[in-house]
Every structure is written in structure tokens, then in C-alpha cells.
MOPAC internal coordinates of N, CA, C and O (Angstrom, degrees):
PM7 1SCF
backbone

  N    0.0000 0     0.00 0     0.00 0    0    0    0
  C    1.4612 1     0.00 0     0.00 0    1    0    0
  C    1.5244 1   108.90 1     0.00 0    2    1    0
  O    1.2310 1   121.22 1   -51.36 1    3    2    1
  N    1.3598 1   115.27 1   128.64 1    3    2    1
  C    1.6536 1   106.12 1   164.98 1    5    3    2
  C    1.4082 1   127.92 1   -72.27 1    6    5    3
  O    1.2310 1   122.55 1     3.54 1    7    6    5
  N    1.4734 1   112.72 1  -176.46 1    7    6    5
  C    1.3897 1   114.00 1  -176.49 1    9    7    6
  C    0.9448 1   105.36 1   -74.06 1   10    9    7
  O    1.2310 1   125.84 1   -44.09 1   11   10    9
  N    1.5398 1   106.38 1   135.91 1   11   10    9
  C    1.5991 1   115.63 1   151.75 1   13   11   10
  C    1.4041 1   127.22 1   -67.31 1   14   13   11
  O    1.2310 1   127.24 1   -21.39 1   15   14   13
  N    1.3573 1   103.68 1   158.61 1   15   14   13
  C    1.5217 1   112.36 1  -164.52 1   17   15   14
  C    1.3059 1   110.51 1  -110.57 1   18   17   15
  O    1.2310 1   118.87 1   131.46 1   19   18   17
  N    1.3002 1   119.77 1   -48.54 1   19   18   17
  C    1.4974 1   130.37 1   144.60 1   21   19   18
  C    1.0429 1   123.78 1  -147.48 1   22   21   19
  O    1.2310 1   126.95 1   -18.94 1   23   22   21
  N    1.6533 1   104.24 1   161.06 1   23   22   21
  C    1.5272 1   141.27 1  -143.29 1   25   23   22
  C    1.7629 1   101.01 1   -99.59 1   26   25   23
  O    1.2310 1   122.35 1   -48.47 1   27   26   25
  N    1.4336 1   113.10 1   131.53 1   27   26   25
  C    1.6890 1   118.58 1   166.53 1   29   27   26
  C    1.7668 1   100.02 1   -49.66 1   30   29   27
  O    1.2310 1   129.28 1   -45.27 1   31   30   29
  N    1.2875 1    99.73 1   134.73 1   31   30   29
  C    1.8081 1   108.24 1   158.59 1   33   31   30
  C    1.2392 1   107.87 1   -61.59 1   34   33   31
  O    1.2310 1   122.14 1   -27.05 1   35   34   33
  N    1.2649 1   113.51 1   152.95 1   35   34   33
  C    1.1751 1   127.42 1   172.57 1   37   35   34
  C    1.5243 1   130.85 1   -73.51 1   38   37   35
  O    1.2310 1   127.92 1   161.91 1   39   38   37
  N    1.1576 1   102.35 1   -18.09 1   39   38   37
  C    1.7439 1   146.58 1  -173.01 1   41   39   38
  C    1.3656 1   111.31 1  -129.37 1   42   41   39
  O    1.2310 1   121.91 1   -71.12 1   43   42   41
  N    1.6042 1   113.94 1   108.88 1   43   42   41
  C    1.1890 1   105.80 1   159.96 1   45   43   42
  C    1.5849 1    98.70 1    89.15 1   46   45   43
  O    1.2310 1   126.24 1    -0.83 1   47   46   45
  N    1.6084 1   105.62 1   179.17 1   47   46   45
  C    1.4140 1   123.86 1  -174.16 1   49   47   46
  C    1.9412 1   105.97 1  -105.11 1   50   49   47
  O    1.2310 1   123.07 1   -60.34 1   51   50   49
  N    1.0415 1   111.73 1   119.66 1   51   50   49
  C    1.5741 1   121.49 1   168.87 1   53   51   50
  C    1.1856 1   120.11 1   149.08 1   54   53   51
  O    1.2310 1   111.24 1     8.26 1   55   54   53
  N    1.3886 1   134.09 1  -171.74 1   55   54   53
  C    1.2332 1   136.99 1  -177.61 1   57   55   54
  C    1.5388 1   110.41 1  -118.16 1   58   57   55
  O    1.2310 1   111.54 1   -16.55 1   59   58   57
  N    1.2306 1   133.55 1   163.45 1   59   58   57
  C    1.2478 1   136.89 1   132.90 1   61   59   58
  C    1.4239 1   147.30 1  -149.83 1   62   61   59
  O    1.2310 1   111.71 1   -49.96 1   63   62   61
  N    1.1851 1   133.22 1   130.04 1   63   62   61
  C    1.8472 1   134.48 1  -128.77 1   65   63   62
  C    1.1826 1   108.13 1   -64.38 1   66   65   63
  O    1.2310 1   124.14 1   -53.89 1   67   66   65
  N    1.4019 1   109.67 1   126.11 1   67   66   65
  C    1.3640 1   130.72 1   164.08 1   69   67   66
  C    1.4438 1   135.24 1   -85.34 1   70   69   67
  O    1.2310 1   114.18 1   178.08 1   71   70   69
  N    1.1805 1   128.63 1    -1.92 1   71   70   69
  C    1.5659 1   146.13 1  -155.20 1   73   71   70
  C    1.1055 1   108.26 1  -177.62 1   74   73   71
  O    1.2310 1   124.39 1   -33.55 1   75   74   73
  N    1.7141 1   109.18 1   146.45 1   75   74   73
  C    1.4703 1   108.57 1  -175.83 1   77   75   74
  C    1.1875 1   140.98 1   -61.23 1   78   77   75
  O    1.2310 1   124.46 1   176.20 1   79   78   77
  N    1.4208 1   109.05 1    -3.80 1   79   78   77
  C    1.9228 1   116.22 1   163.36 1   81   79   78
  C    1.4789 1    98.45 1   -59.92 1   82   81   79
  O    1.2310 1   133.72 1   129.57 1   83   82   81
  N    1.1641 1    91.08 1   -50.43 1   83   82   81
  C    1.9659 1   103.69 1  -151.85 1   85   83   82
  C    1.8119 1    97.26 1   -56.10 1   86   85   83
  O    1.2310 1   123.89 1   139.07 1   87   86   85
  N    1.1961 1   110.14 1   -40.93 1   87   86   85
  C    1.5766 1   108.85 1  -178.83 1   89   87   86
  C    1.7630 1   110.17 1   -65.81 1   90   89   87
  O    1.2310 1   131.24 1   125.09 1   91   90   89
  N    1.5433 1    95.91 1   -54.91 1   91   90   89
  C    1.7590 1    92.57 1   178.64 1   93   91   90
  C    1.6325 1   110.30 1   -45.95 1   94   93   91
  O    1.2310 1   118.25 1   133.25 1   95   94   93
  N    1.2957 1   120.93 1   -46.75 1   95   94   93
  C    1.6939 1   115.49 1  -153.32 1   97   95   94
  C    1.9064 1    84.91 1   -81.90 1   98   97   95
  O    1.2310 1   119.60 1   149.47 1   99   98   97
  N    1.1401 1   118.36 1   -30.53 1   99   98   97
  C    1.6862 1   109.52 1   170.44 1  101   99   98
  C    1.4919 1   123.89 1   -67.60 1  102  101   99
  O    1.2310 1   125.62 1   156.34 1  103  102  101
  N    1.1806 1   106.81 1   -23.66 1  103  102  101
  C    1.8038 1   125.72 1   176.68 1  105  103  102
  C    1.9603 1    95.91 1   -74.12 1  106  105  103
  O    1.2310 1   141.59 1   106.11 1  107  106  105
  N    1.0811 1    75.70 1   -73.89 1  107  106  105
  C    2.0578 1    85.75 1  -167.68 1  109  107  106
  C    1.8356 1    96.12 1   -52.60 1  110  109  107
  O    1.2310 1   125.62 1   124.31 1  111  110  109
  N    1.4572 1   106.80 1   -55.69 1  111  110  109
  C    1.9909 1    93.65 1   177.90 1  113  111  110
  C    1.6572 1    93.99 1   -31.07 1  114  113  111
  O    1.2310 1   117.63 1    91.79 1  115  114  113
  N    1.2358 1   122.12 1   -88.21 1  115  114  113
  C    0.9966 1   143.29 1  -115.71 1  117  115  114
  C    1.8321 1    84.48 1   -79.07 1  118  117  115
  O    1.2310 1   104.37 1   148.02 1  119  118  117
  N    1.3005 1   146.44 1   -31.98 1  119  118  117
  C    1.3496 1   155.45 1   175.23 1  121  119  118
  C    1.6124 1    90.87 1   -65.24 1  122  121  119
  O    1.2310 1   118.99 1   119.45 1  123  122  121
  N    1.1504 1   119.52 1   -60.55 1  123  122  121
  C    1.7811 1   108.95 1  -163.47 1  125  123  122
  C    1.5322 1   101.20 1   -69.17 1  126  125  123
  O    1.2310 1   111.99 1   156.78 1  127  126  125
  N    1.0807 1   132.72 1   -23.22 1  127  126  125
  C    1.4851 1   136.96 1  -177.11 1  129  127  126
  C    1.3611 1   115.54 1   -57.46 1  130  129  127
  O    1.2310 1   130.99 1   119.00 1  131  130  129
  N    2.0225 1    96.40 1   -61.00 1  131  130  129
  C    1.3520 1    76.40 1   176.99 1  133  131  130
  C    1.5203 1   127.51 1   -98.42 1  134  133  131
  O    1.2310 1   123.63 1  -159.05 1  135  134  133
  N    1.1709 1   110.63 1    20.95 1  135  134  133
  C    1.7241 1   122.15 1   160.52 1  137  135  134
  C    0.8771 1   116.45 1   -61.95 1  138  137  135
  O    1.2310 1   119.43 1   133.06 1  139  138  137
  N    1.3425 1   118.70 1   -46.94 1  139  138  137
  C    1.6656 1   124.00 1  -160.50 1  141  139  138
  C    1.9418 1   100.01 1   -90.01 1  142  141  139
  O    1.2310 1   123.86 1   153.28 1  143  142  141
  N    1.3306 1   110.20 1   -26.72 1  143  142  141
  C    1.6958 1    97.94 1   159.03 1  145  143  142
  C    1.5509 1   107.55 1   -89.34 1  146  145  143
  O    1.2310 1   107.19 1   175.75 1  147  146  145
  N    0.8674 1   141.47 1    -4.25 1  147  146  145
  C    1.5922 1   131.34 1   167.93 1  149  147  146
  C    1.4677 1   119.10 1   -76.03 1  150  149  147
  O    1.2310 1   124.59 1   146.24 1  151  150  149
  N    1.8375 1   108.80 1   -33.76 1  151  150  149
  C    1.3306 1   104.78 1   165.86 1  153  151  150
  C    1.0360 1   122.46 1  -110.32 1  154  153  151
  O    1.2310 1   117.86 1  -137.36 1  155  154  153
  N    1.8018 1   121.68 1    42.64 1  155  154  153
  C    1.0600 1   138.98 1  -156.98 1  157  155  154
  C    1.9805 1   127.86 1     3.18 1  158  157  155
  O    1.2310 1   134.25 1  -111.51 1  159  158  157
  N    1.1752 1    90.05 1    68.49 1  159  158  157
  C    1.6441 1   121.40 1   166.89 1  161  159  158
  C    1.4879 1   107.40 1   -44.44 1  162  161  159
  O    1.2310 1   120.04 1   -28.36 1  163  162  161
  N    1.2386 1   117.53 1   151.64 1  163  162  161
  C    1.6103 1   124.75 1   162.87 1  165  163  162
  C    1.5576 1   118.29 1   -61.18 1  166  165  163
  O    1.2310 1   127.54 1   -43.13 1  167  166  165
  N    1.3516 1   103.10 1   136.87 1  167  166  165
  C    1.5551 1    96.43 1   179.94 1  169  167  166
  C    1.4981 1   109.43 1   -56.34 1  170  169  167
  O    1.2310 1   116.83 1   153.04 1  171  170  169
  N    1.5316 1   123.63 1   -26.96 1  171  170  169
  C    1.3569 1    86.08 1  -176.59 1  173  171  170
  C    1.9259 1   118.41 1  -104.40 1  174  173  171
  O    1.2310 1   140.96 1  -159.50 1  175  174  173
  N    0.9462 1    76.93 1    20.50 1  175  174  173
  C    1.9590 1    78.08 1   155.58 1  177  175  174
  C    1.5562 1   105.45 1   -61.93 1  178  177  175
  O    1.2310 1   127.17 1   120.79 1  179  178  177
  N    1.7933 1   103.81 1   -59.21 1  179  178  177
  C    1.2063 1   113.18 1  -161.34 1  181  179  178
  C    1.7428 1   111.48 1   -62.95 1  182  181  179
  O    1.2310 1   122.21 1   155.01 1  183  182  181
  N    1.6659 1   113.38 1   -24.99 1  183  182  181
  C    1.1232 1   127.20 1  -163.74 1  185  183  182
  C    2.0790 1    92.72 1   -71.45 1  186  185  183
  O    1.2310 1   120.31 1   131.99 1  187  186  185
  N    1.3936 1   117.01 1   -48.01 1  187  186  185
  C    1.1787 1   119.35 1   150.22 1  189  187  186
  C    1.2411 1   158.83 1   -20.81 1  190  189  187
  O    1.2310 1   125.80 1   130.49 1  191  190  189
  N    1.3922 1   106.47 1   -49.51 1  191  190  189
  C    1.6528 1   136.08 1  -163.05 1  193  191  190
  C    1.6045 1    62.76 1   -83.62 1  194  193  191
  O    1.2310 1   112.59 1   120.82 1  195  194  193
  N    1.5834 1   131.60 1   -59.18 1  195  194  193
  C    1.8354 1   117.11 1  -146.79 1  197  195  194
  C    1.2008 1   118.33 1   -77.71 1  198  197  195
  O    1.2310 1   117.56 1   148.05 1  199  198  197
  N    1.7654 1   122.24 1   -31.95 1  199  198  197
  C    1.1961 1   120.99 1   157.55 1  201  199  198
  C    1.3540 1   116.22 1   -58.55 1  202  201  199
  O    1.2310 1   113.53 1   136.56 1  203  202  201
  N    1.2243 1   129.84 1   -43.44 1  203  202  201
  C    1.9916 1   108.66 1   173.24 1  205  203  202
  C    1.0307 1   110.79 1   -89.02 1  206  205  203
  O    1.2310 1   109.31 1  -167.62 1  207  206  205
  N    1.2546 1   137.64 1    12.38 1  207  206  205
  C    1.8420 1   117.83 1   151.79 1  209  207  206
  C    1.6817 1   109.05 1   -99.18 1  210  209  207
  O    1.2310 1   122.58 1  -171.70 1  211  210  209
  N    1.5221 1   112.66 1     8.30 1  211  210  209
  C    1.7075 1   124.86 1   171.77 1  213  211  210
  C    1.8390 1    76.04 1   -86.45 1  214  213  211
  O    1.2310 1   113.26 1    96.66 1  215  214  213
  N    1.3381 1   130.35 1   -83.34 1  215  214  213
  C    1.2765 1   119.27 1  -138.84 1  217  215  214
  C    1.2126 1   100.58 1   -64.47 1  218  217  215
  O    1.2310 1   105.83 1   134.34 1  219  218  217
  N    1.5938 1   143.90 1   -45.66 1  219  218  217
  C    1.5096 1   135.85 1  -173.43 1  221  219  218
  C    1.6740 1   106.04 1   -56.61 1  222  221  219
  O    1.2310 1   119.47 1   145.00 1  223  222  221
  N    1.3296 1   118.62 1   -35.00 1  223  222  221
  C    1.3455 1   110.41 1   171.05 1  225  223  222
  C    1.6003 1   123.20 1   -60.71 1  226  225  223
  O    1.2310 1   126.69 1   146.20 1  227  226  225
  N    1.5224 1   104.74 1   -33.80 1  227  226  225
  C    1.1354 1   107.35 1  -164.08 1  229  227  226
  C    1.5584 1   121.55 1   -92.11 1  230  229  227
  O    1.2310 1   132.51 1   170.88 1  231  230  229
  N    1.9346 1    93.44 1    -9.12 1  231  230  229
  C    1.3778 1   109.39 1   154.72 1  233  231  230
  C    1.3169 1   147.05 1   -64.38 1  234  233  231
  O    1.2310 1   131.54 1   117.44 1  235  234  233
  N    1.7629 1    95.33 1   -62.56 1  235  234  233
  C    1.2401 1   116.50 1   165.73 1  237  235  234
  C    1.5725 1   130.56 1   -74.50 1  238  237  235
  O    1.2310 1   127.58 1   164.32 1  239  238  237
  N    1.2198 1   103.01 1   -15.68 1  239  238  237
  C    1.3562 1   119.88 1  -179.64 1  241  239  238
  C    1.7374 1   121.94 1   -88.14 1  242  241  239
  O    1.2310 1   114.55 1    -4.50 1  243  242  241
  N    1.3414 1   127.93 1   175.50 1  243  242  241
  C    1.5638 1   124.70 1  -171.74 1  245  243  242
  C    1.5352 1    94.17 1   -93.23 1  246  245  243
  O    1.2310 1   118.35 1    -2.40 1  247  246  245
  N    1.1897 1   120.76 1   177.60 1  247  246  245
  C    1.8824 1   112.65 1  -134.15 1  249  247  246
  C    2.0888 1    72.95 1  -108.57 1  250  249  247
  O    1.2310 1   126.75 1   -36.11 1  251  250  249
  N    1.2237 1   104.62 1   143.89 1  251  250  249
  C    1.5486 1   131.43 1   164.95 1  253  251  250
  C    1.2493 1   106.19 1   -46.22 1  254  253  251
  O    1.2310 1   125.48 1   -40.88 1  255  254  253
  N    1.5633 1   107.07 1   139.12 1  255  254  253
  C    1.5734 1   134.96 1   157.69 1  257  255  254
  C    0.7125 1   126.73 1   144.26 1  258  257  255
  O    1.2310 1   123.57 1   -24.47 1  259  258  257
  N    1.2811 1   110.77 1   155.53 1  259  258  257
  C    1.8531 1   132.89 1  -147.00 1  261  259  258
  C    1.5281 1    98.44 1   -70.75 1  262  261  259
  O    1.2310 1   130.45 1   -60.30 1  263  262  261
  N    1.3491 1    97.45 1   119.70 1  263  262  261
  C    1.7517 1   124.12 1   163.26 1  265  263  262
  C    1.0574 1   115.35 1   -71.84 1  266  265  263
  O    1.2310 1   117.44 1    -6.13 1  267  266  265
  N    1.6076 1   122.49 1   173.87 1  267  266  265
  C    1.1372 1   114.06 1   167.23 1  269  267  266
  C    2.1908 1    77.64 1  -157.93 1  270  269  267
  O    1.2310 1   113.94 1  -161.54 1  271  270  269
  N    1.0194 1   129.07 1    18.46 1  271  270  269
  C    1.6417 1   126.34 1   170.23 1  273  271  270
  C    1.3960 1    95.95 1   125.09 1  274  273  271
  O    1.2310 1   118.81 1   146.55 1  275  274  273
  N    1.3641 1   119.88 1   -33.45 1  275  274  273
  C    1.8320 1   106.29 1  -176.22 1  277  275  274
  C    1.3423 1   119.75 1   -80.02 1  278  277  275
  O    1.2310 1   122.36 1    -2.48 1  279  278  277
  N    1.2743 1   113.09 1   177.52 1  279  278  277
  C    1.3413 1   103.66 1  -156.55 1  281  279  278
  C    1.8203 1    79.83 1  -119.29 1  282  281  279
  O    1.2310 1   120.10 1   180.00 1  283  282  281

């Protein structure tokens, strides 16, 4: 199995980056985001940018579901 990129929360439903892919594709998400509202972009670019950083998470990452603190 390869490295994961990011890790299930411990709390709750989502991921968040564990390794330095996982930070870059969270750096650059988070850089194209607010570009595309600064030069006021179509919502669905933005609707975009969120569905493929849902699937790279949901790739690279350990498989989704609701926490409650255990691992």
C-alpha cells in the first residue's frame, strides 16, 4: 500500500494532511480558492477545485467515517 496523504479526524467526518503531498495539495487548494474569489471566478470552478480535493483525499487518504475520538 502507498503512503498516505491524509489521516481520518478523530472527531467527526473528514480528513486532514499528514505528509508533505497532503500539505502541498492543501496549500495550492487553498491558493486557487482564494484566486478564483479575488478574480471573481464562476461558482462552479470553485464548486470543482472541492470535488477534486474530496476525491484526492478520498484516494490518498484512509477510507471515511464518522468518529466519535477512537481510532
Amino acid at each position: 500500500m502507498s503512503k498516505r496523504w491524509f489521516k481520518r479526524k478523530l472527531y467527526g467526518w473528514g480528513w486532514y494532511p499528514c505528509s508533505i503531498e497532503g500539505w502541498v495539495i492543501t496549500i495550492v487548494f487553498g491558493f486557487l480558492i482564494g484566486f478564483s474569489i479575488a478574480n471573481g471566478q464562476n461558482i462552479f470552478f470553485i464548486i470543482l477545485l472541492i470535488i477534486g480535493l474530496f476525491g484526492v483525499c478520498y484516494s490518498k487518504g484512509e477510507s471515511p467515517r464518522w468518529s466519535w475520538g477512537k481510532r
